[in-house]
KOLMI-89735 format. One record per atom (N, C-alpha, C): residue number from 1; residue in one letter; atom name; x, y negated, z negated. Coordinates in nm, 3 decimals. Last residue first. Example, Ala and Ser with C-alpha at 12.3 -4.5 7.8 and 13.67 -1.06 7.14 Angstrom:
REM KOLMI-89735
   pos   code   site        xx        yy        zz
     2      S      N     1.285     0.225    -0.708
     2      S     CA     1.367     0.106    -0.714
     2      S      C     1.290    -0.003    -0.787
     1      A      N     1.319     0.569    -0.780
     1      A     CA     1.230     0.450    -0.780
     1      A      C     1.320     0.330    -0.780
***
This chain:
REM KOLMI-89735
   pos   code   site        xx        yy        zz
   138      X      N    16.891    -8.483    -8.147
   138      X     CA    16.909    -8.344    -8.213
   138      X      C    16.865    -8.228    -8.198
   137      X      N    16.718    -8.715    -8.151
   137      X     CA    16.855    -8.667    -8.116
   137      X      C    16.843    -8.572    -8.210
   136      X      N    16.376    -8.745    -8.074
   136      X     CA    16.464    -8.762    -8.175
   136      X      C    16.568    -8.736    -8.115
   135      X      N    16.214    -8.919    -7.801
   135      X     CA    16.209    -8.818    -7.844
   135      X      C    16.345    -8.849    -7.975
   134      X      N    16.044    -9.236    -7.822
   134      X     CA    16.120    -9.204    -7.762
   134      X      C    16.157    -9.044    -7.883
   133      X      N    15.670    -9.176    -7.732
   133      X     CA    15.785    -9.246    -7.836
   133      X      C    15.884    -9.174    -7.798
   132      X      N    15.512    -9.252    -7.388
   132      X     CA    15.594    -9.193    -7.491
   132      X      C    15.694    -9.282    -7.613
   131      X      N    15.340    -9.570    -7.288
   131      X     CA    15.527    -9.456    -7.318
   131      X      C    15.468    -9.386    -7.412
   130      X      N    15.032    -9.567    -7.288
   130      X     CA    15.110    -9.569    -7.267
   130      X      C    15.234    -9.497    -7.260
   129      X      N    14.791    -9.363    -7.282
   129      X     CA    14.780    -9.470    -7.377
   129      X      C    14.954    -9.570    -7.344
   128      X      N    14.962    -9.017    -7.212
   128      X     CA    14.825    -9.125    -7.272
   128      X      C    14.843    -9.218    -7.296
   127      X      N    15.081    -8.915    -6.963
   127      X     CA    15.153    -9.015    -7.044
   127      X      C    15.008    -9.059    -7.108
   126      X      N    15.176    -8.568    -6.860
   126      X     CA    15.100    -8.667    -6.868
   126      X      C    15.109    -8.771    -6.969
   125      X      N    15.500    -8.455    -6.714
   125      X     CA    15.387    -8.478    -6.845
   125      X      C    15.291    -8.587    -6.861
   124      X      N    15.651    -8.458    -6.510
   124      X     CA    15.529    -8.391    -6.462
   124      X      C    15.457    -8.402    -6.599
   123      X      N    15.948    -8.468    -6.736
   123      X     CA    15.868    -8.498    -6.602
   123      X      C    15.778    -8.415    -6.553
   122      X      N    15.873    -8.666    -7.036
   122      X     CA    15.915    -8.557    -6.946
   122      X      C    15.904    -8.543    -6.833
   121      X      N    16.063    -9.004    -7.061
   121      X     CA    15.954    -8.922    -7.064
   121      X      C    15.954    -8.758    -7.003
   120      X      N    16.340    -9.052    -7.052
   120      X     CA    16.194    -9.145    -7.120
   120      X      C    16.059    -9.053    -7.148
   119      X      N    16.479    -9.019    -6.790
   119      X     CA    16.475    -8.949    -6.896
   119      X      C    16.362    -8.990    -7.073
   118      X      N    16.495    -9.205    -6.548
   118      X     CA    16.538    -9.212    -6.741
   118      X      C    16.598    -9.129    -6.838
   117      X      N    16.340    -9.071    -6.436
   117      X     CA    16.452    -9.076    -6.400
   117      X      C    16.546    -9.081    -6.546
   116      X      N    16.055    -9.085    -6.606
   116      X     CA    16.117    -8.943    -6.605
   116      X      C    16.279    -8.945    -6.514
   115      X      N    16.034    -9.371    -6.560
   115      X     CA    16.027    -9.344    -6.704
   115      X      C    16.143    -9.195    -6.658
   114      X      N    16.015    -9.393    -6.240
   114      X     CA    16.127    -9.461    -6.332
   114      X      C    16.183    -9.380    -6.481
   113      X      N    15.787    -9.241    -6.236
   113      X     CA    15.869    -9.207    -6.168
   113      X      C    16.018    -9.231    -6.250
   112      X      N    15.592    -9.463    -6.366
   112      X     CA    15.659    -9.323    -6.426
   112      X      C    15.730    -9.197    -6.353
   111      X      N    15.613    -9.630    -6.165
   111      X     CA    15.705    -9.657    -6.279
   111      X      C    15.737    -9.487    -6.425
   110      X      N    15.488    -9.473    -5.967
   110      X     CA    15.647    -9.533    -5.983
   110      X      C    15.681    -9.547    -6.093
   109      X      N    15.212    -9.454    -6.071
   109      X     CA    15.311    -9.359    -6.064
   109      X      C    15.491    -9.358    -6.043
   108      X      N    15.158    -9.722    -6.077
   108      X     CA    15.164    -9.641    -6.201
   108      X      C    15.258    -9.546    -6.240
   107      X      N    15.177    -9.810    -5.853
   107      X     CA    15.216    -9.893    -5.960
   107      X      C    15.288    -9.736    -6.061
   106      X      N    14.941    -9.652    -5.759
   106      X     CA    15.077    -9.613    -5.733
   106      X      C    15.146    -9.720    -5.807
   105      X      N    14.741    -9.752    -5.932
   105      X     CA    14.761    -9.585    -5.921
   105      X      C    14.913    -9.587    -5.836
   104      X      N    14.681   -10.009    -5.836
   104      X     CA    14.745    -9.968    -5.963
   104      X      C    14.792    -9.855    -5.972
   103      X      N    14.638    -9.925    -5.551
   103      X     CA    14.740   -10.036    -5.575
   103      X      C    14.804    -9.982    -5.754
   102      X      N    14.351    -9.849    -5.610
   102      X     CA    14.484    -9.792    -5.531
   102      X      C    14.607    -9.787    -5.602
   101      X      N    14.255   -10.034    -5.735
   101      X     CA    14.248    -9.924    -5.820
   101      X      C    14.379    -9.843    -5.734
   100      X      N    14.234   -10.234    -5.513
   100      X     CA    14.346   -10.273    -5.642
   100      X      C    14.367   -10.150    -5.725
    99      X      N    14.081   -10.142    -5.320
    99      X     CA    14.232   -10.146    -5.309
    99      X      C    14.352   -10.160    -5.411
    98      X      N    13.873   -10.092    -5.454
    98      X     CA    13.913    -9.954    -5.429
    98      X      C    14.063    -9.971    -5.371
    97      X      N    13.812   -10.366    -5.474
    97      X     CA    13.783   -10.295    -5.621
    97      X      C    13.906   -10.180    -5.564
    96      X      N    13.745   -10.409    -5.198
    96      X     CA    13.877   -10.481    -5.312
    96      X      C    13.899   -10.413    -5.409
    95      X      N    13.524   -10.246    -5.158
    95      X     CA    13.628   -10.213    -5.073
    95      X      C    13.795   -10.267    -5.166
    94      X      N    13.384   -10.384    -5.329
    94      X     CA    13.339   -10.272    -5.360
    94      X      C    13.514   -10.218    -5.282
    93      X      N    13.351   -10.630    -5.217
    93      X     CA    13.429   -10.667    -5.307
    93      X      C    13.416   -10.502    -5.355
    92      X      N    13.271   -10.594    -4.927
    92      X     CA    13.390   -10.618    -4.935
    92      X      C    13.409   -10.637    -5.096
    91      X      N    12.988   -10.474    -5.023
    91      X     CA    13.099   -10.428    -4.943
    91      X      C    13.249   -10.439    -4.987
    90      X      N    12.881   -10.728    -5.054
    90      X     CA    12.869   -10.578    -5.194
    90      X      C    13.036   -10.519    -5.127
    89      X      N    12.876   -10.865    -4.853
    89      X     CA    12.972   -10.880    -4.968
    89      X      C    13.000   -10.811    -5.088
    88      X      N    12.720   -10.751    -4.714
    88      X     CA    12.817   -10.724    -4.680
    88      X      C    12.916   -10.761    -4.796
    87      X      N    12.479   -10.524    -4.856
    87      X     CA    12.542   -10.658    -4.852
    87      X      C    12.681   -10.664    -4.793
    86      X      N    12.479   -10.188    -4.963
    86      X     CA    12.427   -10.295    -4.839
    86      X      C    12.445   -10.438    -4.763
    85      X      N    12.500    -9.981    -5.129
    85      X     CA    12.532   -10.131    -5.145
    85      X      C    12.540   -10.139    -4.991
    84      X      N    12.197    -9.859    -5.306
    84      X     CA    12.297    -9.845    -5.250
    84      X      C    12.357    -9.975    -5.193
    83      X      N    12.245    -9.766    -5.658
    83      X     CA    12.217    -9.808    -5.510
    83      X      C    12.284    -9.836    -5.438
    82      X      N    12.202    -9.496    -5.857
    82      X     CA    12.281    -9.532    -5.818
    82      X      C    12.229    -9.660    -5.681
    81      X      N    12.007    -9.227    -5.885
    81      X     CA    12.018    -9.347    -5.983
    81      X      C    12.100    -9.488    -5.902
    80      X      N    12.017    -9.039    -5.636
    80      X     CA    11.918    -9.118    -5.665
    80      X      C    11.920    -9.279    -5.781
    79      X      N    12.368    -8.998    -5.548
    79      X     CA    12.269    -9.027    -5.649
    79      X      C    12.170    -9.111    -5.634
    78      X      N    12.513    -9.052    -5.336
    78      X     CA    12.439    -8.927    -5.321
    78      X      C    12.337    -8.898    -5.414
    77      X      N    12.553    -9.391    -5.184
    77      X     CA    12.576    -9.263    -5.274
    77      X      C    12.464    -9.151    -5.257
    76      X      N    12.596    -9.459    -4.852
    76      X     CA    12.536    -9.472    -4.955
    76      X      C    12.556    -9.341    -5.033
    75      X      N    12.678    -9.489    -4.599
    75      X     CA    12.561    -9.369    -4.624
    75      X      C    12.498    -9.399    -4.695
    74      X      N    12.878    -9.685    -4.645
    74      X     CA    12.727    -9.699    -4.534
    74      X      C    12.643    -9.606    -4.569
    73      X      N    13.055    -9.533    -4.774
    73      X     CA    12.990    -9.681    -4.798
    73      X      C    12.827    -9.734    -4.746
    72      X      N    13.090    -9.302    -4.673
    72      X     CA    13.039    -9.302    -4.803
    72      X      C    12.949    -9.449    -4.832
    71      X      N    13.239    -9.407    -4.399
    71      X     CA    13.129    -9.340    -4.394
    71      X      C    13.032    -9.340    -4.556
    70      X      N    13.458    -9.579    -4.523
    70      X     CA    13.367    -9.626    -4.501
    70      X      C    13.226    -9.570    -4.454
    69      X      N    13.602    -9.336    -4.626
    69      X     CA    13.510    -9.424    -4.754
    69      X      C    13.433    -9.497    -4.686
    68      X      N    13.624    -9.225    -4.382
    68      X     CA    13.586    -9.095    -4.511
    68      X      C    13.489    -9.185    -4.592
    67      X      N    13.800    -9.429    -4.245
    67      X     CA    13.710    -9.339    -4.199
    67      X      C    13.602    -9.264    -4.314
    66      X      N    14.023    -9.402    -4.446
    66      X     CA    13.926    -9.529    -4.404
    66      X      C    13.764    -9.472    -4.355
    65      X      N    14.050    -9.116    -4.637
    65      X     CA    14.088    -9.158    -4.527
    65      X      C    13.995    -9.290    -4.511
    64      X      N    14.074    -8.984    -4.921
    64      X     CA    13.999    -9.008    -4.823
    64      X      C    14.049    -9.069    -4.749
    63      X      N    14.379    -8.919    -5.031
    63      X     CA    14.285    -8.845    -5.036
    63      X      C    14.202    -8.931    -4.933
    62      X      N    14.674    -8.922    -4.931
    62      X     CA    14.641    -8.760    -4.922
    62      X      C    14.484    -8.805    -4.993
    61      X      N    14.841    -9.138    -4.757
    61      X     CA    14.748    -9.132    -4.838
    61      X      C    14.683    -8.974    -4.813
    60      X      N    15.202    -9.167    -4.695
    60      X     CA    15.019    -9.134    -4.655
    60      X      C    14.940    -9.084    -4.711
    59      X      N    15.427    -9.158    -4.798
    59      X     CA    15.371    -9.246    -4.745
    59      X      C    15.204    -9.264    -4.682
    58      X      N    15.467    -8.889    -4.827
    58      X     CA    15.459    -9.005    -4.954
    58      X      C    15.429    -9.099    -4.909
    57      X      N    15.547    -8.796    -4.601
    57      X     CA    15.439    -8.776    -4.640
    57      X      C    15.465    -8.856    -4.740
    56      X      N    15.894    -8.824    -4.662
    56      X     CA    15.797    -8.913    -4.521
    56      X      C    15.631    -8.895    -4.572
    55      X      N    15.980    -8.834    -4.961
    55      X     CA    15.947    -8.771    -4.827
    55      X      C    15.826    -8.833    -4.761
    54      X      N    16.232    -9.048    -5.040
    54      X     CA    16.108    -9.000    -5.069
    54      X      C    16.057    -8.900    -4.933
    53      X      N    16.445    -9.235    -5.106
    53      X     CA    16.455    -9.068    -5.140
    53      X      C    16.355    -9.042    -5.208
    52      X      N    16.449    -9.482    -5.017
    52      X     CA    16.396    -9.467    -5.118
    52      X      C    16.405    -9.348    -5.174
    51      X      N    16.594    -9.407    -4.723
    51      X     CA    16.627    -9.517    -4.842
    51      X      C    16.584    -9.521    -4.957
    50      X      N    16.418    -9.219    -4.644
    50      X     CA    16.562    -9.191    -4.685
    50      X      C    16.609    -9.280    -4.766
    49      X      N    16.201    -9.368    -4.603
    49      X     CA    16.192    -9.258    -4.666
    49      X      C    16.298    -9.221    -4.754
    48      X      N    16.347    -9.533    -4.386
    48      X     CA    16.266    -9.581    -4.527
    48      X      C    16.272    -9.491    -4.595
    47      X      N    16.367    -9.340    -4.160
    47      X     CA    16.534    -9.363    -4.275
    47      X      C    16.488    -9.480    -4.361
    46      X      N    16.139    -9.250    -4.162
    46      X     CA    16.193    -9.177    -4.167
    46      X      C    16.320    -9.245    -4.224
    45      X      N    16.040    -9.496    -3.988
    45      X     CA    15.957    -9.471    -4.160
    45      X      C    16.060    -9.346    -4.203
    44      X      N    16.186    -9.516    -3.738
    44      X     CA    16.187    -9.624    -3.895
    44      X      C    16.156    -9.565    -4.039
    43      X      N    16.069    -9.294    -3.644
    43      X     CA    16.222    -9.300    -3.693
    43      X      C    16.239    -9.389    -3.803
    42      X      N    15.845    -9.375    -3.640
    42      X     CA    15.864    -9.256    -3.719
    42      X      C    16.030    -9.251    -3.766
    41      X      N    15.815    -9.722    -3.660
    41      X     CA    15.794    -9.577    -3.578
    41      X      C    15.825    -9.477    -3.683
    40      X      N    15.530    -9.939    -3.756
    40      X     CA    15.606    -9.878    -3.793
    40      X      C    15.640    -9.738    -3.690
    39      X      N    15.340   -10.153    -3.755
    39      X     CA    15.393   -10.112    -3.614
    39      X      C    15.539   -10.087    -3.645
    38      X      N    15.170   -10.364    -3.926
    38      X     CA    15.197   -10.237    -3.962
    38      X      C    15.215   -10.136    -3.847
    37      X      N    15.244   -10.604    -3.939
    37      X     CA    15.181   -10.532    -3.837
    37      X      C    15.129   -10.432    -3.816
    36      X      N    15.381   -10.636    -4.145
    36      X     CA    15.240   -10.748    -4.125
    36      X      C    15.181   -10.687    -4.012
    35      X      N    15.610   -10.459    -4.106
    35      X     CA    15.523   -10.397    -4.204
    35      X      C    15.397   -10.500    -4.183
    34      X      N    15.695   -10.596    -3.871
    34      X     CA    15.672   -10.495    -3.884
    34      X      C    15.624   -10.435    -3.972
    33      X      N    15.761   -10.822    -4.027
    33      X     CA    15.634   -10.819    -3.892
    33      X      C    15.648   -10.642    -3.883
    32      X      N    15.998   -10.722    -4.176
    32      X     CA    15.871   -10.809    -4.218
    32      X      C    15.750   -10.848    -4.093
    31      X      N    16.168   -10.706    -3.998
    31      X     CA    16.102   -10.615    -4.093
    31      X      C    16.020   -10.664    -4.151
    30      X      N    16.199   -10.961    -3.880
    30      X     CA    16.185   -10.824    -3.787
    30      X      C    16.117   -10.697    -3.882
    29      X      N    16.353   -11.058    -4.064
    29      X     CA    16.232   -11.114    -3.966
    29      X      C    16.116   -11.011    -3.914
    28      X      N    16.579   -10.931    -4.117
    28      X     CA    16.500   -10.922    -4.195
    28      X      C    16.346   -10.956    -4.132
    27      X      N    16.675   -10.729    -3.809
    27      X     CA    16.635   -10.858    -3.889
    27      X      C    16.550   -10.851    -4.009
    26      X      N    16.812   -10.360    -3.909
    26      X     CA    16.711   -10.526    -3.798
    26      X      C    16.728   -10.594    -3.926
    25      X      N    16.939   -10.139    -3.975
    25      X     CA    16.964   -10.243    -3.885
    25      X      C    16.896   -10.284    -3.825
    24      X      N    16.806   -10.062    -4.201
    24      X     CA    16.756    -9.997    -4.134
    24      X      C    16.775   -10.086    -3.992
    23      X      N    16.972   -10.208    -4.364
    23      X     CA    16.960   -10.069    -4.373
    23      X      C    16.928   -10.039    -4.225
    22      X      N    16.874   -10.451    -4.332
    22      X     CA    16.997   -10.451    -4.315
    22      X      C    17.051   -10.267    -4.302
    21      X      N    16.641   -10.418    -4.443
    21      X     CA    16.607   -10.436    -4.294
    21      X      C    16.764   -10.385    -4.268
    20      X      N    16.691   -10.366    -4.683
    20      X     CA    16.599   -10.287    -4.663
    20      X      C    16.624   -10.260    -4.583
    19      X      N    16.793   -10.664    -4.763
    19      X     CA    16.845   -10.542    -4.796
    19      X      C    16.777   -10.434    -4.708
    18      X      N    16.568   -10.797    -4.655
    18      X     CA    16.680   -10.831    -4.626
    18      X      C    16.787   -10.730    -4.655
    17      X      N    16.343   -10.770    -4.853
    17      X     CA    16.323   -10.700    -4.759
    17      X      C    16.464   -10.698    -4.644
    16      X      N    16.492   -10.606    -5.171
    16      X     CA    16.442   -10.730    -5.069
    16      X      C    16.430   -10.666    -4.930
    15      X      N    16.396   -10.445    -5.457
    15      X     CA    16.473   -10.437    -5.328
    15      X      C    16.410   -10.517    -5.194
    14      X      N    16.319   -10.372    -5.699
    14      X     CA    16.323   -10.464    -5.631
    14      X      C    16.412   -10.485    -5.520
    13      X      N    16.148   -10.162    -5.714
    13      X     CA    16.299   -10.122    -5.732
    13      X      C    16.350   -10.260    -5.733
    12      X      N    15.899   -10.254    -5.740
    12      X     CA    15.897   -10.192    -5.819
    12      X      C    16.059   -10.164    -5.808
    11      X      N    15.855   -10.365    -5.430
    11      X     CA    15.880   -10.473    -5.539
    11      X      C    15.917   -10.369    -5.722
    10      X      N    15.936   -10.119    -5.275
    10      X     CA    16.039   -10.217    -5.270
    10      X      C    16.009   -10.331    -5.463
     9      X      N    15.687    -9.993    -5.343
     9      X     CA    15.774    -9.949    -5.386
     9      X      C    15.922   -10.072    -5.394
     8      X      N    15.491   -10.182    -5.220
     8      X     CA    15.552   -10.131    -5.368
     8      X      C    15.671   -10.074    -5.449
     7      X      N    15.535   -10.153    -4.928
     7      X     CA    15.609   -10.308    -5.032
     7      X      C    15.652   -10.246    -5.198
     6      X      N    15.522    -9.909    -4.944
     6      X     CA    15.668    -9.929    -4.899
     6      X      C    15.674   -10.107    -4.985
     5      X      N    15.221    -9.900    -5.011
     5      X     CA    15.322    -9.835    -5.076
     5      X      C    15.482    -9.857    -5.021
     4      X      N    15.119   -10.048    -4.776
     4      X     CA    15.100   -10.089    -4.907
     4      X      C    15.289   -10.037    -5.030
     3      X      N    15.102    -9.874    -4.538
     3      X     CA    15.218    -9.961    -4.613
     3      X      C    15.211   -10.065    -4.664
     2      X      N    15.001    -9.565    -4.512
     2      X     CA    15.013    -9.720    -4.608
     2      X      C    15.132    -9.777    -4.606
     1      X      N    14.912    -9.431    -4.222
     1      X     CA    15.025    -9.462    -4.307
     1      X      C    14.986    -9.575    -4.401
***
């Protein structure tokens, strides 16, 4: 499960974690160790889901798995050109790189979640370069 994407999403609606918890009757306290813990149940993540009117899979990462990149990491690329990174600190800032690229990619997609609620943009249309200009009346 990420729950990366449940803060995001919260800071992208802005919705406190006090609101959230109050939902999902606990302490705000309480919801907040629970995502620092990430010792989420199914029921929980299930009326999150509901709160955000998202489906429970939206919450889990559909492409490599920890497992997947840190095997790639250690193997090393598949290109002769390429080296391979070895250092542990190659590592960890190679690993940062792949959290923030994350991180932006769902950024992203929320807010053009937002745009096509709107009506701003079409939905399922790809956005170049930023917004869309807003369409004419008529």
């Amino acid at each position: 499960m990420n729950y990366r994407k449940i803060r995001k999403l919260q800071e992208i609606t802005k919705v406190s974690n006090r609101k959230i918890a109050k939902y999902l009757q606990m302490s705000d306290v309480g919801y907040g160790k629970m995502l620092d813990n990430e010792t989420c149940t199914v029921a929980t993540l299930e009326a999150i889901a509901s709160f955000f009117k998202k489906p429970v899979s939206y919450f889990f990462d559909e492409k490599l798995s920890n497992e997947e990149k840190s095997s790639i990491i250690n193997h090393g690329p598949t290109s002769p050109y390429i080296k391979k990174c070895e250092n542990p600190d190659c590592i960890k800032i190679v690993k940062e790189k792949d959290r923030i690229i994350n991180d932006l990619r769902l950024t992203n997609d929320l807010l053009k979640e937002k745009l096509e609620e709107k009506g701003e943009i079409e939905p399922g249309k790809k956005v170049k370069g930023g917004v869309e200009k807003p369409r004419e009346a008529g």
